[in-house]
C-alpha positions in Angstrom: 217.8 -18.8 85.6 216.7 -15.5 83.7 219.9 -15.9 81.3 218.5 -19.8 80.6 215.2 -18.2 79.7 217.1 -15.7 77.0 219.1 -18.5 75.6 215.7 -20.5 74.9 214.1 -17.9 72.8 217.5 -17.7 70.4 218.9 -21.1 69.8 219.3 -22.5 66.9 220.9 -25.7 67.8 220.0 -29.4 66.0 217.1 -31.2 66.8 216.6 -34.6 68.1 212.5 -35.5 68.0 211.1 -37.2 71.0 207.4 -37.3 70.9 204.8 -37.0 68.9 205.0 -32.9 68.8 207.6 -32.0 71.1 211.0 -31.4 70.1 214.3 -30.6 71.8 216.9 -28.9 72.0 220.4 -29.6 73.5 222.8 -26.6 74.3 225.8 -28.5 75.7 227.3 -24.4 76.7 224.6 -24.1 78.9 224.0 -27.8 80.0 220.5 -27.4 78.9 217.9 -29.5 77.1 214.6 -27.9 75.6 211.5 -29.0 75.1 209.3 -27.2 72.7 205.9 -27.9 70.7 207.0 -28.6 67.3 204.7 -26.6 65.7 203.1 -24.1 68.0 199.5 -23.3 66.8 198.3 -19.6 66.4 195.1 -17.8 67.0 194.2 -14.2 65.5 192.6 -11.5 66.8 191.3 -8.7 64.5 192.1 -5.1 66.0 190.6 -2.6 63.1 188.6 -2.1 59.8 190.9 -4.0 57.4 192.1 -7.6 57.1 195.3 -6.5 57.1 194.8 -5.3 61.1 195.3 -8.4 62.5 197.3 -9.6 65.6 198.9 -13.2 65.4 199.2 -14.8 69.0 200.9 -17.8 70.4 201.5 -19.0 73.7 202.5 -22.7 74.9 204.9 -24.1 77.7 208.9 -24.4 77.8 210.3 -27.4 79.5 214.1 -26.6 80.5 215.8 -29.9 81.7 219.7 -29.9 82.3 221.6 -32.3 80.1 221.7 -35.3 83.2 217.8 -35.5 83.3 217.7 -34.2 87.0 217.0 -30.5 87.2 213.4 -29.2 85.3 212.5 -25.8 84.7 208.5 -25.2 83.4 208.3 -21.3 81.5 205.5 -19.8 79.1 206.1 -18.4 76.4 203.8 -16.1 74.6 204.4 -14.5 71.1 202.4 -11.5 70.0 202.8 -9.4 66.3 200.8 -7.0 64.6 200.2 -3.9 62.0 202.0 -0.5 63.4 204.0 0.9 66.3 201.6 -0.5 69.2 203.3 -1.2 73.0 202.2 -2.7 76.3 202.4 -2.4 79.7 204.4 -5.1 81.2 201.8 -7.3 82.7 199.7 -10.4 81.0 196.4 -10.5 81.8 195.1 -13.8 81.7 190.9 -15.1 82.4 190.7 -18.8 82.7 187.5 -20.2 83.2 185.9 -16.6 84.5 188.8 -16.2 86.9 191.1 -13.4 86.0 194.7 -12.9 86.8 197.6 -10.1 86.3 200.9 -12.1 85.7 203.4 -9.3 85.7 206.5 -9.9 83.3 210.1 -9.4 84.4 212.3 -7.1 82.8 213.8 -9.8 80.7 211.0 -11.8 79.7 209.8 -9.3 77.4 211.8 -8.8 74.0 210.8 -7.1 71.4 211.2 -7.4 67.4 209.9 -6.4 63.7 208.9 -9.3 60.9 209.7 -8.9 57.8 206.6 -6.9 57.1 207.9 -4.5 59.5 205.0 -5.4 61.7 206.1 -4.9 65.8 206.0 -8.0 67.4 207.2 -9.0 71.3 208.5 -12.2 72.2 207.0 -12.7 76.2 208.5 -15.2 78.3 207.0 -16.0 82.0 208.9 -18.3 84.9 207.9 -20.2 87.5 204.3 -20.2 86.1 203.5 -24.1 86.7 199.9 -23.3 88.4 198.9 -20.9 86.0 199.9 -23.3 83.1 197.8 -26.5 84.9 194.7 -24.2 84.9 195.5 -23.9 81.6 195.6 -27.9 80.6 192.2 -27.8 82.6 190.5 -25.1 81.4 187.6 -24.6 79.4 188.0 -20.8 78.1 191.2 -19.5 78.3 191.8 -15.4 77.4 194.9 -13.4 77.2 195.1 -9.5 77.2 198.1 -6.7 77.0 197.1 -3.7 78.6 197.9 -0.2 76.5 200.8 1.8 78.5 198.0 4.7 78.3 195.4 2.7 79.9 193.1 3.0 77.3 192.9 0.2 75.2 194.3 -3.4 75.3 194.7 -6.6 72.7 193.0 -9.9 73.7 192.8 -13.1 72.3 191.0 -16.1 72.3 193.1 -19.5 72.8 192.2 -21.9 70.2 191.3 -25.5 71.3 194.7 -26.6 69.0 196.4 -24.2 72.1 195.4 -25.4 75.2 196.0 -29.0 73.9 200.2 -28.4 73.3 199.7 -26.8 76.9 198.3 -30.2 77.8 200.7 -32.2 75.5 204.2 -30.1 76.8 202.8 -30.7 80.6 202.2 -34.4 79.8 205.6 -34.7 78.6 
């Protein structure tokens, strides 16, 4: 299953539209379909004294459904970037509704990158997640954190409203 969850973060196969704003994907190597918010929505947090200090965040559900409409696989996926080298213990630390949870991340659910203004970004992707994703659809206030290796500090964001309704849209589905 973890090599299914690598392939979804990197294809870059055609797209046949199903829904309103979900999209898939077919990968006929890995008898795989897709589905995916079309347009993800972001939310910002501001970390520092300039503008220019500010995290980007995304996070929304991955449906993985083999090619014969039988098997279905439900995974997060959570995109964070930012200004300068910053890094993160490998745990997401999620509050829904006042009730806070440590979802640890596996070894290869967390890949990291650099934009093209050489900002450090991670790409985070959690399985077998379903419960935490229907507290999501239900919630009311929704927060995720990455804890600083050091201890010290952390990131956190707000979800936006636009957020937890592809959560509710992709669960829907």
């Amino acid at each position: 299953m973890r090599f299914y969850l690598v392939a979804a973060l990197s294809l870059g196969l055609a797209l046949a539209g199903t829904g309103a704003d979900v999209q898939v994907k077919r990968d006929e190597a890995l008898g795989l379909l897709w589905h995916t918010p079309r347009r993800p929505p972001y939310s910002k947090s501001h970390e520092g004294l300039f503008k220019a200090d500010t995290f980007s965040w995304q996070c929304y559900p991955v449906i993985a459904q083999g090619l014969r409409r039988d098997k279905k696989a439900l995974l997060v996926k959570i995109t964070v970037d930012g200004p300068g080298y910053w890094d993160m213990r490998p745990v997401v630390v999620v509050n829904i509704d006042g009730e806070v949870q440590q979802i640890p991340i596996a070894e290869d659910g967390l890949r990291p990158y650099t934009t093209l203004g050489q900002n450090r970004g991670v790409e985070i992707t959690l399985v077998q997640q379903d419960d935490f994703l229907g507290r999501i659809a239900k919630a009311q206030v929704v927060w995720l954190t990455l804890l600083e290796p050091s201890g010290d500090g952390h990131r956190s964001v707000k979800l936006s409203d636009k957020q937890v309704a592809v959560v509710r849209e992709i669960l829907d589905y």
